[in-house]
N, C-alpha and C positions, 0 to 999 in steps of 0.2 A: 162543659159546665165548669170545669175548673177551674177555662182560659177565663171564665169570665167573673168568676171570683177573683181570682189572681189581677185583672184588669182593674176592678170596684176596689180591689186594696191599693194596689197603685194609684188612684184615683183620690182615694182615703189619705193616702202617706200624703201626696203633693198639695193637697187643699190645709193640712192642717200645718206643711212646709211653710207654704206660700204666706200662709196668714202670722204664723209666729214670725217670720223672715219682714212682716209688713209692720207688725207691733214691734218690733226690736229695730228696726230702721227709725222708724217715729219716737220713739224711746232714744235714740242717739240725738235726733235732732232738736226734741225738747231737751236734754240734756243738755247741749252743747250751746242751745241759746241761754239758758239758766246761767251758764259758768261764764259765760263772755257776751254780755247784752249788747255789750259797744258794735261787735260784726254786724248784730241784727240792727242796729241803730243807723249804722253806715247803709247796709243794704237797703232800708225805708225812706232815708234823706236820699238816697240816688234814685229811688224808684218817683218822692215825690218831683225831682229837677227833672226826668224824664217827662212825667206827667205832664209836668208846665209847660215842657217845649212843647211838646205833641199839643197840647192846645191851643198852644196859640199859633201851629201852622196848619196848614192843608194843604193836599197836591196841589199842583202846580196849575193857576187858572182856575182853580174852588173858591166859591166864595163861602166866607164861614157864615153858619149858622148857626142861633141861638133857640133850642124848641124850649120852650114853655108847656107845661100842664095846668088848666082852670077846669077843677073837676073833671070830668071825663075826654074835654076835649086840649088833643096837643097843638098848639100855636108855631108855626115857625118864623124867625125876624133872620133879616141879614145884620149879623150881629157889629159891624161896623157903622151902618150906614141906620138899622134901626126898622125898615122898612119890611114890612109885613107879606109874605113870602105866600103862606098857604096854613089849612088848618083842617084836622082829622080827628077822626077817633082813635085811630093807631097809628104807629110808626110804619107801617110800609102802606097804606091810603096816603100818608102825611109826605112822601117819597114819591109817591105815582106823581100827587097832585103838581108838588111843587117839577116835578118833571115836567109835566104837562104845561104848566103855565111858564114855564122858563125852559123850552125844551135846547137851547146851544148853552146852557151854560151845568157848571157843575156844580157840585154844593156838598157841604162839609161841616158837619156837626156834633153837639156834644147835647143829651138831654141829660139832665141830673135830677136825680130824683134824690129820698131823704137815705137809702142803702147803697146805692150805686150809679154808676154811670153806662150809659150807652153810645158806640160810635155809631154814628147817622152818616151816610155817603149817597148821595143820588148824584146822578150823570145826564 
């Protein structure tokens, strides 16, 4: 009985470790952005020139893709050429199909919605 008291406090000490050790690390890092905004500014300008490239390439023999959303249903175009690929209610229907209808070729995309982005890859 004791071993497992003694274990439940060990258990105790390291959860309450863990979490001060996790607010004190986020405490340094808000800090340190506070007193030198410019780091962070560096590190968001390289993160969006990253962005950019990765956009505008794809593996090698991918053709890019543009999906669209119109209410429920996602649209896919080959985003050079303009040409209308396939169309779903989700992302992995919207993957099979354009599989299915273009089954030798690859395909490589970016859906943007208004919070975020998603990569799109079918083979």
């Amino acid at each position: 009985m004791d071993a497992i008291l003694d274990f439940m406090g060990y258990v105790a000490v390291f959860y309450v470790a863990f979490h001060l050790g996790k607010h004190w690390a986020l405490l340094k890092v808000s800090q340190s952005i506070v007193e030198h905004p410019e780091n962070m500014q560096q590190v968001l300008s390289r993160l969006a020139e990253i962005t950019a490239e990765e956009a505008d390439s794809a593996p090698d023999g991918a053709v890019l893709m543009r999906i669209e959303q119109v209410g429920s249903v996602l649209y896919a175009y080959a985003r050079d050429t303009g040409e209308f690929l396939a169309q779903a209610p989700d992302l992995t229907l919207l993957r099979e199909r354009v599989s299915q209808r273009f089954p030798h070729k690859k395909f490589f995309g970016e859906m943007i919605t208004d919070n975020s982005a998603k990569t799109v890859a079918s083979k």
